[in-house]
C-alpha positions as CSV (number, residue, x, y, z in Angstrom):
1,X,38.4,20.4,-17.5
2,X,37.0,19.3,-21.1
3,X,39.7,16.4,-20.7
4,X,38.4,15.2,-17.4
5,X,34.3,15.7,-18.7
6,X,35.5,13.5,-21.7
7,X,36.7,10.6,-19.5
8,X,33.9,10.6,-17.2
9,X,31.2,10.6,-20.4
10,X,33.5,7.6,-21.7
11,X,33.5,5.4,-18.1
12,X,37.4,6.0,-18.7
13,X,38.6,5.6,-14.9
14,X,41.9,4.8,-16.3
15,X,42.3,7.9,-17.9
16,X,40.8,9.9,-15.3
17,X,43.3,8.4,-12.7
18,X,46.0,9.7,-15.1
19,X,44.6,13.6,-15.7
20,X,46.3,16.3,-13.8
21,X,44.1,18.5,-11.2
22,X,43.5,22.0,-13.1
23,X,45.0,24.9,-11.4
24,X,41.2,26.7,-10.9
25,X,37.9,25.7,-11.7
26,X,34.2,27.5,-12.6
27,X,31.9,27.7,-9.3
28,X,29.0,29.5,-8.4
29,X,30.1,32.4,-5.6
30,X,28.8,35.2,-3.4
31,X,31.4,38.0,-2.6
32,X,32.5,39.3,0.3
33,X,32.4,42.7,-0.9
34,X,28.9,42.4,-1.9
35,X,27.4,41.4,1.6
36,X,25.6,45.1,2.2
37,X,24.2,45.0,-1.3
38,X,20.4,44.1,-0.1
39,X,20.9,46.1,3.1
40,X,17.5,47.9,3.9
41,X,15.3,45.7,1.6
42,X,12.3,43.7,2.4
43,X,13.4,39.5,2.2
44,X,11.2,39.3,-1.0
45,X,13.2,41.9,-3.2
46,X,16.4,40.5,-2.4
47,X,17.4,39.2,-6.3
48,X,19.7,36.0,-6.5
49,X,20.4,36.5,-9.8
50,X,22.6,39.8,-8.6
51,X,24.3,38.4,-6.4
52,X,25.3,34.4,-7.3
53,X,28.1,34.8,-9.8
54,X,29.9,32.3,-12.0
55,X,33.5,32.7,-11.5
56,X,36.9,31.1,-12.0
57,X,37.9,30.1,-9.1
58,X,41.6,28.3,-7.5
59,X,41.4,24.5,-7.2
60,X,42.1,24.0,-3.0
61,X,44.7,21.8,-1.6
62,X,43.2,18.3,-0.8
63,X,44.1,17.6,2.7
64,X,44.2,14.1,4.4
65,X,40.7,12.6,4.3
66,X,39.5,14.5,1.9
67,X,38.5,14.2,-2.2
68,X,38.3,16.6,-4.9
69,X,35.4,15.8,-6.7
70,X,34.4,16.0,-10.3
71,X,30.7,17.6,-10.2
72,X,28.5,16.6,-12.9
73,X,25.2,17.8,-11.5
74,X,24.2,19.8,-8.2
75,X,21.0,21.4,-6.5
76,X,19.4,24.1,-4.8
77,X,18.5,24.3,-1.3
78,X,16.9,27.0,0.8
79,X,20.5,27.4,2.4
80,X,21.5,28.9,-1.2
81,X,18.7,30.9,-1.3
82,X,20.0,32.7,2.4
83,X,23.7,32.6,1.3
84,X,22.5,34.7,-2.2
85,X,20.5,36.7,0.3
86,X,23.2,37.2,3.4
87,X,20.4,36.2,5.8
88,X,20.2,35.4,8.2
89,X,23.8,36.9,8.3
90,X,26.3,36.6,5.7
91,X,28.3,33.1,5.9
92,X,31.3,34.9,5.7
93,X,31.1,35.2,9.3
94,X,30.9,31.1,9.0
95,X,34.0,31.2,6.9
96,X,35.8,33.0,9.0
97,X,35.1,31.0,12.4
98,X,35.7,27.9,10.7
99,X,39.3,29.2,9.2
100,X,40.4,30.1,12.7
101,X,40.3,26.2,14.1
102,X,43.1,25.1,11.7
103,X,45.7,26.0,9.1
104,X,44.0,23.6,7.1
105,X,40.4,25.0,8.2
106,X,42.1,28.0,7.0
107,X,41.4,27.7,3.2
108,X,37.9,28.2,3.2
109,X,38.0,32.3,5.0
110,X,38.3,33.6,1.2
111,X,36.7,37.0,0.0
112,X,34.4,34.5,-2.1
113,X,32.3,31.9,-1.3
114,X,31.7,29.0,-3.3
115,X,28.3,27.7,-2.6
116,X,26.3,24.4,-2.8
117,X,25.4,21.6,-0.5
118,X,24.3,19.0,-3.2
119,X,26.4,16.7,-5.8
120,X,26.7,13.7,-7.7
121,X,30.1,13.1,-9.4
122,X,33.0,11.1,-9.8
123,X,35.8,11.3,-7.4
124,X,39.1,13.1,-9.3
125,X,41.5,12.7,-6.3
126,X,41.9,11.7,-2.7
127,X,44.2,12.7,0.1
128,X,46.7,10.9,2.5
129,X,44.6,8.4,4.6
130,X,41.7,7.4,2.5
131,X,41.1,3.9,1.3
132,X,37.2,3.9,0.8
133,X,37.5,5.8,-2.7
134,X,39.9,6.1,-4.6
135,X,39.6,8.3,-8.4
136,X,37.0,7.1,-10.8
137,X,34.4,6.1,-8.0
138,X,30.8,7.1,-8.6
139,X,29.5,9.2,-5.6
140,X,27.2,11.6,-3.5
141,X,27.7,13.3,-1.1
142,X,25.9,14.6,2.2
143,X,26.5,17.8,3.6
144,X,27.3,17.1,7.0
145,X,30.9,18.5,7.8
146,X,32.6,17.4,11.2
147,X,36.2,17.5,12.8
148,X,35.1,14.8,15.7
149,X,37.8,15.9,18.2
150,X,35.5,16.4,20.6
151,X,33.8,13.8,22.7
152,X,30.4,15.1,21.9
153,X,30.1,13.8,18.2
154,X,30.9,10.3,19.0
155,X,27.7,9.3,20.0
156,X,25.8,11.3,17.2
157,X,28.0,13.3,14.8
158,X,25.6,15.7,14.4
159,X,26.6,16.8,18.2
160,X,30.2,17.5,17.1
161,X,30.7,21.4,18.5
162,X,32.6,21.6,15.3
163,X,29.5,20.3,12.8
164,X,28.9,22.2,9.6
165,X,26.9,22.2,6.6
166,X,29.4,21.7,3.8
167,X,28.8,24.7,1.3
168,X,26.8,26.6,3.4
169,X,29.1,27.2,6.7
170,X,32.2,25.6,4.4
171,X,33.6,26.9,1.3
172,X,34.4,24.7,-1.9
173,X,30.8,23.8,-2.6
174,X,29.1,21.9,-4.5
175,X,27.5,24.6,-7.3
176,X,30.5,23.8,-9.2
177,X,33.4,22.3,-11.7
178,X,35.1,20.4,-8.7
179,X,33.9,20.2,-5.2
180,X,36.3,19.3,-1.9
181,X,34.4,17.2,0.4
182,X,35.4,14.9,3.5
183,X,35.8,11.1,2.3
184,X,33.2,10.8,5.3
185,X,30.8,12.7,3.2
186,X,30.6,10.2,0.1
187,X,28.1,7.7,-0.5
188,X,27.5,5.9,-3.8
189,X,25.6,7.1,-6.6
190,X,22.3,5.3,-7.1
191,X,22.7,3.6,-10.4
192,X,19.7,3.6,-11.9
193,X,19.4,7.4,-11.8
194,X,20.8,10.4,-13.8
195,X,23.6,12.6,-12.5
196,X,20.6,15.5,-12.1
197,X,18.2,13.3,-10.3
198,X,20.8,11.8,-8.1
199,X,22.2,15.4,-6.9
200,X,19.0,16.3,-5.9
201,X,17.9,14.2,-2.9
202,X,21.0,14.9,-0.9
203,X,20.4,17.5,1.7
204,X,16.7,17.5,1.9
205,X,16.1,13.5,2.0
206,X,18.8,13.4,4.9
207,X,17.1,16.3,6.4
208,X,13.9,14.5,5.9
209,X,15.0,11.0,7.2
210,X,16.5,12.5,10.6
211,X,13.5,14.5,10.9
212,X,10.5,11.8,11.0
213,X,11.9,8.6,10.8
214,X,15.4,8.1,12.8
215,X,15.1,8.1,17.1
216,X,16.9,11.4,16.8
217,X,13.7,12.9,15.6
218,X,10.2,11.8,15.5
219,X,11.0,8.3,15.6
220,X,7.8,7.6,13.1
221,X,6.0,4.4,13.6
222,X,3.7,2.3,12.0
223,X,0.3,3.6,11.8
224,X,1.5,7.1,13.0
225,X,-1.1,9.9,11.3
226,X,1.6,12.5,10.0
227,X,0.4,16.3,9.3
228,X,3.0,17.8,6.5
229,X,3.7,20.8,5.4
230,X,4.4,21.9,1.9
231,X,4.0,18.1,0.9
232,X,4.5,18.6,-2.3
233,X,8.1,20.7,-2.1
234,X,11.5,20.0,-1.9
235,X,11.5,18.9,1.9
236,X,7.8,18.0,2.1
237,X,8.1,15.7,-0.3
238,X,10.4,13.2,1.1
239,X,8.8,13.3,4.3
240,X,5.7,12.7,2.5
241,X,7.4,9.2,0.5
242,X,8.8,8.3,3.7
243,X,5.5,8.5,5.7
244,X,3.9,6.6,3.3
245,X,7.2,3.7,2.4
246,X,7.1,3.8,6.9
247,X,3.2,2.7,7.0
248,X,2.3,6.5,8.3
249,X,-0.4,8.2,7.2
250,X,0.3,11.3,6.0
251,X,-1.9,14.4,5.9
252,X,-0.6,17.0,3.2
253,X,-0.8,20.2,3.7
254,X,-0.4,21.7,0.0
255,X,-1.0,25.2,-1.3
256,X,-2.5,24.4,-4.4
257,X,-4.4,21.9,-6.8
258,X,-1.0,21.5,-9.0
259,X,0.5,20.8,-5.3
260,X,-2.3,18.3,-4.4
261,X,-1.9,16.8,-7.5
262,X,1.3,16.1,-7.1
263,X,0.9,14.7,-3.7
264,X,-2.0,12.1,-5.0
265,X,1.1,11.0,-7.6
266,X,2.9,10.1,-5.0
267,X,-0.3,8.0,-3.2
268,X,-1.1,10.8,-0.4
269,X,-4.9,10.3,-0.4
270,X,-5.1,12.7,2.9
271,X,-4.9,16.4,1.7
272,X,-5.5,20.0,2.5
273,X,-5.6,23.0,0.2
274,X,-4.7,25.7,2.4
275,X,-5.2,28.5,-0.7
276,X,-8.5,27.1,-1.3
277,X,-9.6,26.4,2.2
278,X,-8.8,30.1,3.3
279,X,-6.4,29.3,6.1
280,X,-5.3,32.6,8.4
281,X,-3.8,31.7,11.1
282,X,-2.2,35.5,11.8
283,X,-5.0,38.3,11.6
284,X,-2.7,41.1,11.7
285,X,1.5,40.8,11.3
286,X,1.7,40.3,14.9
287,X,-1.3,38.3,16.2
288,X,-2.6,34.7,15.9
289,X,-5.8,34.3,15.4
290,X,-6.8,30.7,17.7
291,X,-10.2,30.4,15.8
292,X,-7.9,29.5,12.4
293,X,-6.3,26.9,14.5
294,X,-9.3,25.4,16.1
295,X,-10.5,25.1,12.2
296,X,-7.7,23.4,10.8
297,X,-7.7,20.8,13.0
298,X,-11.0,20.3,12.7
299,X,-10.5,19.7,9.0
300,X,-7.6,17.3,10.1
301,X,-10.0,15.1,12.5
302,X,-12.6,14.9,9.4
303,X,-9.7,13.4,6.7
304,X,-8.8,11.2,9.5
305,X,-11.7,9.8,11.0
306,X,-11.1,11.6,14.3
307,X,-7.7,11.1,14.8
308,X,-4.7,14.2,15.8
309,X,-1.6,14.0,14.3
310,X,1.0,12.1,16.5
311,X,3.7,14.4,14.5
312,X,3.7,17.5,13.0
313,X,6.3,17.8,10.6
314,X,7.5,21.5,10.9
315,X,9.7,23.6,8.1
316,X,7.6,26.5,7.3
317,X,8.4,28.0,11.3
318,X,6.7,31.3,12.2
319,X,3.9,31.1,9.4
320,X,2.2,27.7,11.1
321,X,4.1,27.0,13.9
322,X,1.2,28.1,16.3
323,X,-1.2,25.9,14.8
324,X,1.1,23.3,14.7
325,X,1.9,22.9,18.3
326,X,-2.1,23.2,18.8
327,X,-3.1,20.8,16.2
328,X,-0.9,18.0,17.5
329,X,-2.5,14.9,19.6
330,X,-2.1,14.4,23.4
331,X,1.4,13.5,23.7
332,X,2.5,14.0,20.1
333,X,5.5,15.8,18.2
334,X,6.2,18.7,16.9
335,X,9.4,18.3,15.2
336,X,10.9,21.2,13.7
337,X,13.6,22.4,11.3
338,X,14.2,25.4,8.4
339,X,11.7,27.8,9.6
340,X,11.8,29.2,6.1
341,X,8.9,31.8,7.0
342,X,10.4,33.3,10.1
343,X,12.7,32.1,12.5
344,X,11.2,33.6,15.3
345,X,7.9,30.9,16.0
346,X,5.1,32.2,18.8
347,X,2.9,29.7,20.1
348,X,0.1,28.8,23.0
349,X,2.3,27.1,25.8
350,X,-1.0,25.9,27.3
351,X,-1.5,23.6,24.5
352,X,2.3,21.6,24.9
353,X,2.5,22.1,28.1
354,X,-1.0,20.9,29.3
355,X,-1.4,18.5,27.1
356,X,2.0,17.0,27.3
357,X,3.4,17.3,23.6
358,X,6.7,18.0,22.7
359,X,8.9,20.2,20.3
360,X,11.8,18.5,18.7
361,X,14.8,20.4,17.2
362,X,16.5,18.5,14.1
363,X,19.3,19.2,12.0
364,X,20.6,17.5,8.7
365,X,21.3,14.1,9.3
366,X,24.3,11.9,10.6
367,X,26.6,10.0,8.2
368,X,24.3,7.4,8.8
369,X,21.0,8.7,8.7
370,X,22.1,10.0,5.0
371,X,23.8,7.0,4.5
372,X,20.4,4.9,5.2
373,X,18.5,7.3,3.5
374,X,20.8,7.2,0.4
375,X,20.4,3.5,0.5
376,X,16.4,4.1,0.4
377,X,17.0,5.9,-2.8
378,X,19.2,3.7,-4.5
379,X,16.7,0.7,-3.3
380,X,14.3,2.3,-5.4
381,X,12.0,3.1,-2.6
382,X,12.2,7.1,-2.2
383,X,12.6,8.6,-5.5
384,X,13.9,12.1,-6.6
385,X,12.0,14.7,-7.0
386,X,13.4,17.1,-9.8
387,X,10.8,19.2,-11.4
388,X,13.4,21.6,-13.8
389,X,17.0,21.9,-14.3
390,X,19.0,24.9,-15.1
391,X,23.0,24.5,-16.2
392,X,25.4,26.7,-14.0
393,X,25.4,29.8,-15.8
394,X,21.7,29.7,-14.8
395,X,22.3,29.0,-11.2
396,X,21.2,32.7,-9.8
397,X,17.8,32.2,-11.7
398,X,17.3,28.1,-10.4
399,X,18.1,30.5,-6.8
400,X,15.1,32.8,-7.2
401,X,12.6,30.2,-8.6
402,X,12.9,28.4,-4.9
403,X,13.6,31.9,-3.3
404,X,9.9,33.0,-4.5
405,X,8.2,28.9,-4.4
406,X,7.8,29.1,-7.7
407,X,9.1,25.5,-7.9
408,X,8.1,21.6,-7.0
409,X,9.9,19.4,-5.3
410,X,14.1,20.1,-6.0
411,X,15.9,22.4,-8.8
412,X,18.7,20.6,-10.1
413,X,21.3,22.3,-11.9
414,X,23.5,20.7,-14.4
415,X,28.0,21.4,-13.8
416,X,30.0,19.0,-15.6
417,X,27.3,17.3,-17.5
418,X,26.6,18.7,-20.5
419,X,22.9,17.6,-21.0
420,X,20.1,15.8,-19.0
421,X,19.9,12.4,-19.0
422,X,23.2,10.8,-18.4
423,X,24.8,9.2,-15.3
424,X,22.7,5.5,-15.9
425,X,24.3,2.5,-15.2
426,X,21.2,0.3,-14.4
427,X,19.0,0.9,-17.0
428,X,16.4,-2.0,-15.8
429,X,16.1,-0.7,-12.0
430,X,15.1,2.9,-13.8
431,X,12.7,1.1,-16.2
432,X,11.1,-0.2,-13.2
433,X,11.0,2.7,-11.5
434,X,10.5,5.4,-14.1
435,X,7.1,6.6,-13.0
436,X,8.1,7.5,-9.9
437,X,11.4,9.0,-10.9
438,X,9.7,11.2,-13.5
439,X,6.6,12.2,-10.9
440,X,7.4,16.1,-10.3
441,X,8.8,16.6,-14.1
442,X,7.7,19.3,-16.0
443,X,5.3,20.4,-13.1
């Protein structure tokens, strides 16, 4: 592994392309063994750190259309934070449906689980079949995982009844020495950006793009007010750049000055401090309280001039979702993904149904959705947004600092590189765009 680290650091493709494939690699895992280990405790205790290990783990067989990637840097999503935590059920039970479709599906229903849906890196090998990439490419990788043998994914992949999220409901992950990915999953690396910062928009920009701008989900025009949610966190804040790089205008919903800080960084002038502002919208654990509601869109109208939101772009789930569908114009969206408060979302049907709105379901991203949004990034016009960076070893702690929001923006975590700060091929691009690169650093 040193020897294939040393070529990469050196630009070496020719002596990558000659290394041979190390029998087993270090990746970040959950055990099977260990899924009871939170049983009976509130989502809040549940500990990361106990349950991510760093293990030695055996290099898989790289099948027809796929690679074996080299990481150098990774990231943390929610979806690691649930896979640490075996909610909403353990993704063993995803292992094990998916190693039932195929012999080759087969290699990912292990005891262990090797977890990650972010990467940058450099493609080590590729199987039978591929011609896009070939060893020594710089790439990144989306998360979207699909067989396409069924007529449903050819229109949008994302409808594939066989559609995963690689490292989450797929094994061979990205928190990791080497990664195996579909060839359909690559993308290239944006030059100008370190290997940390160009992990890190992967999942959530996707997510993000799909989510307000493609016709999939909001279909965000021009002009379009845009109410956010955590604005200034790891999904938030994409949707966030891309309401304001779209000609929205984005309202930011923030819960704190650090937060709204960072959301005035990025050129949000629109903002609400729900901590300071004393939003409640339950009273008690299991009613709503409508008069919270009827405030906060109040306080909406006034940044606005009068004006609803035409979307409401929806992670948090059962914590705002009531307010949400009642805040929301005449005929706007609620479009909705994550739910990382609570899955299960109550709201006043009165309010969509009378009014005509609608509630939107999205998911990831398509190959290209990511692929556009990727191509935003590397542009220049979305930047990352990396606050801190933990190496591998330190992956179960990066895991509790997003389990418990005690982050901005994205975590990245560092594999095969062995220090922040390396990856950059276009050094004038970053100079250009250092500002907002560095935005959520150090926050």
């Amino acid at each position: 592994m040193q020897d294939i680290r040393d070529a990469i650091l050196a630009d070496d493709t020719a002596a990558l392309a000659g290394l041979s494939v190390p029998e087993s690699y270090k990746g970040i895992t959950v055990h099977a063994d260990e899924a009871d280990m939170f049983e009976g405790m509130a989502s809040r205790e549940k500990d990361p750190r106990k349950s991510l290990h760093l293990d030695d783990v055996a290099t898989p067989e790289v099948a027809p259309g796929e690679a074996l990637v080299a990481v150098m840097a990774s990231a943390i999503n929610y979806n690691t934070v649930w896979t640490s935590i075996f909610e909403p059920v353990s993704t063993f039970s995803f292992l094990k449906r998916y190693g039932r479709i195929s012999p080759l599906a087969k290699r990912h229903d292990l005891p262990y689980h090797v977890v990650g849906s972010d990467l940058a890196g450099v493609v080590l090998k590729t199987g039978e079949g591929v011609h896009a990439w070939k060893p020594g490419d710089k790439v990144v990788a989306h998360c979207l995982s699909v067989e396409l043998e069924a007529p449903e994914g050819h229109d949008d992949t994302m409808m594939d009844p066989e559609q995963r999220i690689w490292g989450f409901e797929t094994n061979f992950g990205g928190l990791a020495e080497l990664a195996l990915v579909k060839t359909n999953q690559l993308m290239p690396k944006p030059d100008h950006l370190t290997w940390e910062e160009a992990a890190s928009p992967g999942l959530v920009n996707s997510t993000a793009y799909r989510q307000l701008v493609s016709p999939h989900g909001a279909n965000m025009t021009q002009g379009d007010v845009v109410l956010i949610w955590g604005a200034s966190g790891g999904l938030g804040s994409y949707a966030t750049q891309f309401a304001l790089n779209g000609g929205a205008t984005p309202v930011c919903v923030v819960s704190s000055p650090e937060k709204a800080e960072i959301c005035r960084k990025m050129g949000a002038d629109l903002i609400i401090d729900r901590s300071e502002e004393g939003y409640k919208f339950w009273s008690d654990p299991e009613t709503q309280d409508p008069r919270e509601w009827k405030r906060f869109g109040q306080r909406i109208r006034e940044l606005t001039g009068g004006d609803d939101p035409d979307i409401v772009f929806e992670h948090p789930g059962r914590e705002t979702f009531g307010a949400s569908v009642y805040v929301a114009r005449r005929g706007g969206t609620i479009v909705t993904c994550a739910s990382t408060s609570g899955f299960m979302h109550q709201y006043d049907n009165r309010y969509l149904w009378m009014n005509l709105k609608r509630i939107i379901g999205s998911h990831f991203a398509n190959y290209k959705e990511a692929y556009l949004a990727n191509r935003l990034v590397a542009k220049g016009q979305i930047h990352p947004t990396v606050s801190r960076v933990y190496p591998l070893h330190e992956t179960g702690e990066a895991a509790n600092d997003v389990h418990h929001n005690s982050h901005q923006g994205k975590v990245g975590v560092l594999c095969l590189a062995p220090e922040e700060g390396l990856g950059v091929t276009d050094t004038a691009k970053r100079e250009q765009h250092l500002d907002g690169i560095n935005r959520f650093r150090g926050v």
